[in-house]
C-alpha distance (Angstrom), angle and dihedral (degrees) to the residues before:
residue distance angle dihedral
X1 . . .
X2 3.88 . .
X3 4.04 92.2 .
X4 4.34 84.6 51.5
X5 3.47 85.7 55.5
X6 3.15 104.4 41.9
X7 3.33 92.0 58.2
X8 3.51 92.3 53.6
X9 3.51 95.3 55.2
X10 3.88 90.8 52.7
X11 3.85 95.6 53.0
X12 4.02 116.3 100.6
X13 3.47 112.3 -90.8
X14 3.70 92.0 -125.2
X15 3.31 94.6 68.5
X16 3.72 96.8 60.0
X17 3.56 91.6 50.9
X18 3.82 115.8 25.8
X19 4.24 90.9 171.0
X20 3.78 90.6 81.4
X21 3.32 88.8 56.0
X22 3.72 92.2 70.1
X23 3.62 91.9 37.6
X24 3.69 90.4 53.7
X25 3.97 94.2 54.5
X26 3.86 95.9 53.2
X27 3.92 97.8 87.8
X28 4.05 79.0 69.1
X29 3.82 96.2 65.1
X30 4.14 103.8 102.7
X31 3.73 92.7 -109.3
X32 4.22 86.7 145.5
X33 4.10 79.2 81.7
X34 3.55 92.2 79.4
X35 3.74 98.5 53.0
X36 3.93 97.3 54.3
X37 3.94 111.8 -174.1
X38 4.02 121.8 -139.4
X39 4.31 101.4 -100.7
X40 3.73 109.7 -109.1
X41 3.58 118.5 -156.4
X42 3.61 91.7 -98.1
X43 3.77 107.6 53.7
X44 4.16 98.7 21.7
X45 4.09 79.7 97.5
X46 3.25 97.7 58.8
X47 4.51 92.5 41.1
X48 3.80 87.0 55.2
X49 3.72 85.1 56.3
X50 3.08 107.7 42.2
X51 3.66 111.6 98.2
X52 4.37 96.9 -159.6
X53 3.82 79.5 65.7
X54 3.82 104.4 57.6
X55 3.91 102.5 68.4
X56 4.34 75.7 57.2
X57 3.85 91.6 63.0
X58 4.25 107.4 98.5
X59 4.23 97.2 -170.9
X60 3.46 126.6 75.3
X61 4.45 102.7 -147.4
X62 3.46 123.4 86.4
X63 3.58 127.3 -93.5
X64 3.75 109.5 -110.4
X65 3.77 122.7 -168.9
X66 3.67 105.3 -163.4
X67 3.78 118.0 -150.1
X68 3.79 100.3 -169.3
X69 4.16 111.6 106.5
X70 4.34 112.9 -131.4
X71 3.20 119.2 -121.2
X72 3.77 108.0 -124.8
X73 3.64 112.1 -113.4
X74 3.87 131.7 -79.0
X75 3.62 116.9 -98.6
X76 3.41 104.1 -103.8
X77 4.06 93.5 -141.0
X78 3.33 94.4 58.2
X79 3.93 105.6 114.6
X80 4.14 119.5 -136.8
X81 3.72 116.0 -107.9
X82 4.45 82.6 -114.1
X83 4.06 88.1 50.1
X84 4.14 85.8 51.6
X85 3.46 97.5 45.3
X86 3.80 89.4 53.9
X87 3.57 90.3 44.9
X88 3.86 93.9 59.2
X89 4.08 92.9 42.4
X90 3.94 85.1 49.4
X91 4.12 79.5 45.2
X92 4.31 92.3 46.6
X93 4.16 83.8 48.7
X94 3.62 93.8 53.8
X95 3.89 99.7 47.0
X96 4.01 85.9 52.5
X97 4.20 93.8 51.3
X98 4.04 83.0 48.3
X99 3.84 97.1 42.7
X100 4.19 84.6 48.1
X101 4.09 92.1 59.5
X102 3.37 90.0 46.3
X103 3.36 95.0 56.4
X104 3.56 102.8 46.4
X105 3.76 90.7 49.2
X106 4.02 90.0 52.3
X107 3.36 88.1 47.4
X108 3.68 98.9 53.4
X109 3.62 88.1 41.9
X110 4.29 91.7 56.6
X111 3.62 86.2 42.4
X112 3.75 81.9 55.8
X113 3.65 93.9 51.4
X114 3.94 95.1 54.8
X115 3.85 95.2 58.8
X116 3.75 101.2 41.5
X117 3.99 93.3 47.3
X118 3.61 87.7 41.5
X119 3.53 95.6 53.8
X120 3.90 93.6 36.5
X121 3.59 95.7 49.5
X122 3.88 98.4 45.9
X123 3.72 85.6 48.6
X124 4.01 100.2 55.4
X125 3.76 89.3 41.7
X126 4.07 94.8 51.4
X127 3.99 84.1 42.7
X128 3.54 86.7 49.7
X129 3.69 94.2 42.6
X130 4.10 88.9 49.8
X131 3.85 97.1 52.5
X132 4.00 95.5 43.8
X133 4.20 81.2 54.9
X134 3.62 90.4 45.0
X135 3.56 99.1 49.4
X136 3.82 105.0 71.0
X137 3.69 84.6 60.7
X138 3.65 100.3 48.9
X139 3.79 104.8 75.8
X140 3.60 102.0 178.5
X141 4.32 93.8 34.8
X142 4.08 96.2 42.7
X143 3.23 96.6 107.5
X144 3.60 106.9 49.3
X145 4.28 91.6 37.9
X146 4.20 90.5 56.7
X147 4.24 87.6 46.2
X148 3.88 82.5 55.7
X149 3.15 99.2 46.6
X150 3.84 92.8 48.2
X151 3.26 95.6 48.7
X152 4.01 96.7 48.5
X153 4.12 85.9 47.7
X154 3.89 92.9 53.8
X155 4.19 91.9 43.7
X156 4.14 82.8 48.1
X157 3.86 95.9 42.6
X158 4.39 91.7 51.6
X159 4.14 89.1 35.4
X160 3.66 82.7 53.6
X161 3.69 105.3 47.3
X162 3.40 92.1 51.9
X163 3.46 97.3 46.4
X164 3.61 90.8 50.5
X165 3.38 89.5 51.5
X166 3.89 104.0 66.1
X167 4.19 97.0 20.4
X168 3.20 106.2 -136.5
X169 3.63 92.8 -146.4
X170 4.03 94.3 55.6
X171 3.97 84.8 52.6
X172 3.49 86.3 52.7
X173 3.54 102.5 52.5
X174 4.02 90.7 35.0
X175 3.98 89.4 67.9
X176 3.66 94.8 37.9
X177 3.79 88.3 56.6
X178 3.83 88.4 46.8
X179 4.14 90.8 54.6
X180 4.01 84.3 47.9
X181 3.91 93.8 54.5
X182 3.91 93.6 44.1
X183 3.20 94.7 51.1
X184 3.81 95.0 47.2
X185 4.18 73.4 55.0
X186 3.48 90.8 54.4
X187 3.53 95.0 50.8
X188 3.85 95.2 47.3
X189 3.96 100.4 46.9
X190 3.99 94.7 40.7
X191 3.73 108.9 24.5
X192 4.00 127.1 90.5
X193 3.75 120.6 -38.1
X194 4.17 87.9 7.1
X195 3.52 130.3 135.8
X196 3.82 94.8 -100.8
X197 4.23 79.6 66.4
X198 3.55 88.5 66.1
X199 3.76 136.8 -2.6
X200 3.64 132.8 -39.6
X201 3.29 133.7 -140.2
X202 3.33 127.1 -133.5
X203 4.14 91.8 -118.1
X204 3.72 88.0 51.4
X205 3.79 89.0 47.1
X206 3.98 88.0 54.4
X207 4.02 92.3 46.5
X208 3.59 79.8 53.3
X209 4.02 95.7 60.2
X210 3.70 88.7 31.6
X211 3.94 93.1 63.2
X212 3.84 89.5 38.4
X213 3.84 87.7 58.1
X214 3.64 102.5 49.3
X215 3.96 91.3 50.6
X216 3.50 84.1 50.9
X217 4.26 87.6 52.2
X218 3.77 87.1 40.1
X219 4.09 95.1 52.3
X220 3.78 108.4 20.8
X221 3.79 119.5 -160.2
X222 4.13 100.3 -138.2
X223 3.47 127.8 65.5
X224 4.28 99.4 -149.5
X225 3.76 113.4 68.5
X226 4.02 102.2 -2.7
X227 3.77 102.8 48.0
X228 3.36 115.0 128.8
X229 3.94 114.9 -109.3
X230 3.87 99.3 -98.2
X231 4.49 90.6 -167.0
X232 4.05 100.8 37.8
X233 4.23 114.7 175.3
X234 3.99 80.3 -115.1
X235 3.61 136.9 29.9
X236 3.60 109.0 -122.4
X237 3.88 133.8 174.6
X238 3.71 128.5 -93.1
X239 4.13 115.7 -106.5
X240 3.55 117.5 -165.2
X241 4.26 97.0 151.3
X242 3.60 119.3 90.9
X243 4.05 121.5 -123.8
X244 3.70 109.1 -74.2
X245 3.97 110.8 -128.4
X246 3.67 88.5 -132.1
X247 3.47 87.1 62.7
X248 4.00 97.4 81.7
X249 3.78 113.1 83.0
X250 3.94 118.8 -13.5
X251 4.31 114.9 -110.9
X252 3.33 125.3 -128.0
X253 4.31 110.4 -114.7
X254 3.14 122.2 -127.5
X255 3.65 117.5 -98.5
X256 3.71 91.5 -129.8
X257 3.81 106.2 100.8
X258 3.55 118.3 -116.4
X259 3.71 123.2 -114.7
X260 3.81 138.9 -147.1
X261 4.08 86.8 -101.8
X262 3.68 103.1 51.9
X263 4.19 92.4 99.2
X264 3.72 97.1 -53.1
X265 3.77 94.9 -54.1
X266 3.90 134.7 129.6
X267 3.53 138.0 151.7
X268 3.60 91.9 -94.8
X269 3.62 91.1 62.0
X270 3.79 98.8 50.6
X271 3.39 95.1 50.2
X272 3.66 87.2 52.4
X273 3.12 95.0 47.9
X274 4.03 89.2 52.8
X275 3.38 95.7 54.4
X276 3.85 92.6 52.7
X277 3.66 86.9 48.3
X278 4.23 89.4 60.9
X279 3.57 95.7 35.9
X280 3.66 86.4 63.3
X281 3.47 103.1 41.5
X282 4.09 87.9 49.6
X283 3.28 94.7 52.0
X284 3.89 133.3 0.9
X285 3.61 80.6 53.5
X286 3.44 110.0 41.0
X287 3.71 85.7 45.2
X288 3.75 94.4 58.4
X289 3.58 99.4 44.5
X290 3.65 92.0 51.2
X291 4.09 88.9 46.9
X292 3.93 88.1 48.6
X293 3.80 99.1 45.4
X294 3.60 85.2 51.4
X295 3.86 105.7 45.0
X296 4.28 78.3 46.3
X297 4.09 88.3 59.6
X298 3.85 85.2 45.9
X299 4.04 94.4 54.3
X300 3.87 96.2 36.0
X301 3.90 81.4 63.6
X302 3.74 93.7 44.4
X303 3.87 90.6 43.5
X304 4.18 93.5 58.6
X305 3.59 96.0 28.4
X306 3.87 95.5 61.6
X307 3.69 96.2 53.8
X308 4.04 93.0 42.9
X309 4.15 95.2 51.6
X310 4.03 82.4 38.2
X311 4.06 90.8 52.3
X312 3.80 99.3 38.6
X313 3.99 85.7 51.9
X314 4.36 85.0 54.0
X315 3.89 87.2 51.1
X316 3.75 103.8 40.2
X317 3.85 74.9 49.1
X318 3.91 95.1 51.3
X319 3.90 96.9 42.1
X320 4.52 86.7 51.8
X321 4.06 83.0 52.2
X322 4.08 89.7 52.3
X323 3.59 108.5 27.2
X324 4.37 100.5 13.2
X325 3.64 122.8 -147.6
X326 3.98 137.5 142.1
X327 3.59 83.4 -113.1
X328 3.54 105.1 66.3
X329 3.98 82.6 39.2
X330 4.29 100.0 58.4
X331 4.59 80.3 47.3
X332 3.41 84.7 50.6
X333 3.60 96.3 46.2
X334 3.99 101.5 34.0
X335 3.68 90.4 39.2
X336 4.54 91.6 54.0
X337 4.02 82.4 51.8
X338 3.53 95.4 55.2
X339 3.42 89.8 46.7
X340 3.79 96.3 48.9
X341 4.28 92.6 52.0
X342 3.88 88.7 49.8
X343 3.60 91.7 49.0
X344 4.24 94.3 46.8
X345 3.88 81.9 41.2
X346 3.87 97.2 57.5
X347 3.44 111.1 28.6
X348 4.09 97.6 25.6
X349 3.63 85.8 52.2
X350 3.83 91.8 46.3
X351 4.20 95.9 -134.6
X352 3.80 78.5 166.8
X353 3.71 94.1 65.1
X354 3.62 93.7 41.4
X355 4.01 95.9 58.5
X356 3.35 83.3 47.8
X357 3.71 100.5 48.3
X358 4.45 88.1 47.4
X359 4.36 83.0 54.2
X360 3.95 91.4 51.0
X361 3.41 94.3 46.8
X362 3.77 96.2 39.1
X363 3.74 83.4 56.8
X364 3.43 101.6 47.8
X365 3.60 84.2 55.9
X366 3.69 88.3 57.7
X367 3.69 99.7 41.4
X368 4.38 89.8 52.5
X369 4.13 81.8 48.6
X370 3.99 96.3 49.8
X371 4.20 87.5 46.6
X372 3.51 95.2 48.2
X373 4.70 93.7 48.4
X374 4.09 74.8 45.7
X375 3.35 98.7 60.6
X376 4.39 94.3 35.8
X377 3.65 81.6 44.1
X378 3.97 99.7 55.9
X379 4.00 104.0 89.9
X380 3.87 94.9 -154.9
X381 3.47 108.9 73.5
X382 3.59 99.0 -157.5
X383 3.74 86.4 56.1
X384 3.93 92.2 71.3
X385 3.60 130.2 79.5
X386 3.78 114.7 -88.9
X387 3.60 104.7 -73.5
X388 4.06 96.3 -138.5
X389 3.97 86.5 48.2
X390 3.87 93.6 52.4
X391 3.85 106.2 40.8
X392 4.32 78.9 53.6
X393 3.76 84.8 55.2
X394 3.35 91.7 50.0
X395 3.51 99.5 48.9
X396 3.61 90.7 45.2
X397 3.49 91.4 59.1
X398 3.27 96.9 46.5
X399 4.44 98.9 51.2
X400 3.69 86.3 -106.8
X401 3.97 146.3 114.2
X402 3.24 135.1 -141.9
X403 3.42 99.6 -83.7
X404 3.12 100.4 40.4
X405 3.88 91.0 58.8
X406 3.91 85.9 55.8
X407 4.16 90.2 49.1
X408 3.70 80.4 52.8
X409 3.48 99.5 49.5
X410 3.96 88.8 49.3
X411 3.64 94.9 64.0
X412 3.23 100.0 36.4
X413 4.22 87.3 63.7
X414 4.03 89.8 36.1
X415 4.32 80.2 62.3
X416 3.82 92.4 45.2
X417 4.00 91.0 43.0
X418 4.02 92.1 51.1
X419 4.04 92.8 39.5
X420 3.81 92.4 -156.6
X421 4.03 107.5 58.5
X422 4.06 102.8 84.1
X423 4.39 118.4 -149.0
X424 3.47 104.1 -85.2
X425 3.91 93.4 170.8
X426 4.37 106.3 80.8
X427 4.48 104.2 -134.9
X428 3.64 90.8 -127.0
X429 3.90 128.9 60.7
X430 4.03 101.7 -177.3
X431 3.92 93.0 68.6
């Protein structure tokens, strides 16, 4: 009995009991399948490998692992190159309506000017022309009536040089031309069929500025260091347009003749055109140049004589307070008269404005003669302005219709065909 049981004591416990067995082999089963951990970048190798863990995966598409680095996102501020162009055209637009007050109010305000040193200077130099004929007379108040007096001429004579000097009237009618042109601008860049209707460009944007500039050259603002020269050595028109691009050397046409299609042009209509073109330059022109140079003669004379009668009348003054006299008194006094009528004469009658008017209009001669060679000079047709739409601009501008133009244009090659028989007929009929 003790060697039976010792031998049962030295046989293998597993083969007394062969259920643990099983029980001790369960901890192999994969049960780590049902507790999936998230792939790190260091074992998600070795999970897409691993063939226990692909009966585990639920979706049917690929895993892709993109290697390509995301831009982060756009600033959603930032405005489009189209958005910014419109922004500075919208910007060009609101610079012209500003510059347009301003130069109606400067305007009014010059205009202002010529009327109240008109009537101020007139008035101290009849005043003074009144007590230097008074004092003779006035025994016991002669010498206090010709001090007046020569102190109201010498006030009158430096009021008037330097009113004669800038012309208040030419001033005036320089900025009211300027608020004319910009608002012809205006009208152009944000009226029907414009750019503001759809979107700029940046090179229309920059003809914008560019025309906005050369007004501003043409008509300046200030009166020290950028005034126009109001007594030039020759009369000369006003330019306010900038150089066309089509103005650098002429193209060569196409030898193909141009039809009644291509953009409203034909060969009838350039040649009309043409001859509009000469009968302007040979006459509206030349007429107002000669007009202007002479009505500029005419206040150059008025401008220096004012001051000189005005000055004499302060010394013949002066001299009657030192030495006395009824001489010195009737220079004094006829002298101050003179002085008055060439002031009325001048700056009631506004020469200033005229020469003015005669260079705006000799200008806008030149300016409807440099758009019309543009147009005949462009080579692409299509790259004109509709023909039909232009010629009625033209004759618009000039106080005519259509026919009219053509009538025009007639006589202007009956004159070139006989050689002798000069235009006796002016282009425009408005002025």
């Amino acid at each position: 009995m003790a060697s039976y049981s010792s031998i049962q004591t030295l046989r293998p416990i597993s083969s007394i009991n062969p259920a643990p067995r099983a029980a001790i082999s369960l901890p192999k089963l994969p049960i780590r399948i049902s507790l999936p951990k998230i792939p790190t970048s260091s074992t998600s190798k070795t999970h897409l490998s691993d063939q226990s863990f692909r009966p585990e995966i639920t979706h049917q598409h690929p895993l892709i692992i993109s290697t390509t680095t995301t831009s982060p996102p756009a600033d959603e501020g930032a405005a489009t190159p189209a958005a910014a162009t419109s922004e500075l055209y919208y910007a060009v637009l609101e610079s012209i309506a500003d510059r347009i007050e301003m130069h109606s109010n400067v305007a009014v305000q010059r205009d202002n000017w010529n009327s109240l040193l008109l009537s101020s200077i007139n008035m101290s130099i009849l005043a003074a022309t009144t007590m230097a004929a008074v004092s003779p007379s006035a025994a016991d108040h002669s010498l206090p009536l010709t001090l007046g007096s020569t102190i109201l001429f010498a006030a009158a004579t430096g009021l008037l040089a330097i009113m004669n000097t800038i012309q208040p009237s030419q001033l005036a009618e320089e900025q009211r031309n300027a608020a004319r042109l910009f608002r012809q601008l205006q009208s152009k860049l944000n009226g029907p069929g414009s750019q503001a209707q759809s979107q700029p460009t940046k090179a229309q944007v920059d003809a914008a500025v560019e025309k906005v500039l050369t007004i501003d050259r043409a008509y300046p603002l200030p009166l020290l260091g950028k005034m126009i020269p109001k007594f030039p050595k020759k009369f000369s028109p006003a330019v306010w347009w900038p150089p066309r691009g089509s103005q650098q050397s002429p193209k060569r046409r196409r030898s193909g003749r141009v039809n009644n299609s291509s953009n409203g042009w034909s060969e009838e209509l350039e040649a009309e055109m043409r001859a509009v073109a000469v009968a302007m330059r040979s006459k509206d022109r030349e007429d107002y140049e000669r007009l202007g140079s002479v009505v500029l003669k005419l206040n150059k004379a008025l401008a220096v004589s004012g001051p000189v009668l005005s000055g004499v009348a302060a010394a013949a003054s002066a001299v009657g307070l030192v030495v006395g006299g009824n001489e010195n008194g009737w220079v004094a006094v006829a002298a101050g008269a003179l002085a008055a009528a060439v002031n009325t004469l001048e700056h009631g009658g506004q020469i200033g404005m005229v020469v003015e008017m005669y260079r705006s209009c000799a200008g806008f001669f030149d300016e409807l003669e440099d758009s019309i060679e543009g147009n005949l000079r462009e080579e692409e047709v299509e790259e004109r302005e509709n023909g039909e739409v232009f010629a009625m601009k033209v004759g618009l501008a000039l106080g005519r219709s259509p026919a009219e133009v053509k009538e025009l244009a007639g006589k202007v090659a009956y004159c070139r065909e006989e050689g002798t028989t000069p235009l006796e007929e002016f282009a425009s009929k408005l002025f």
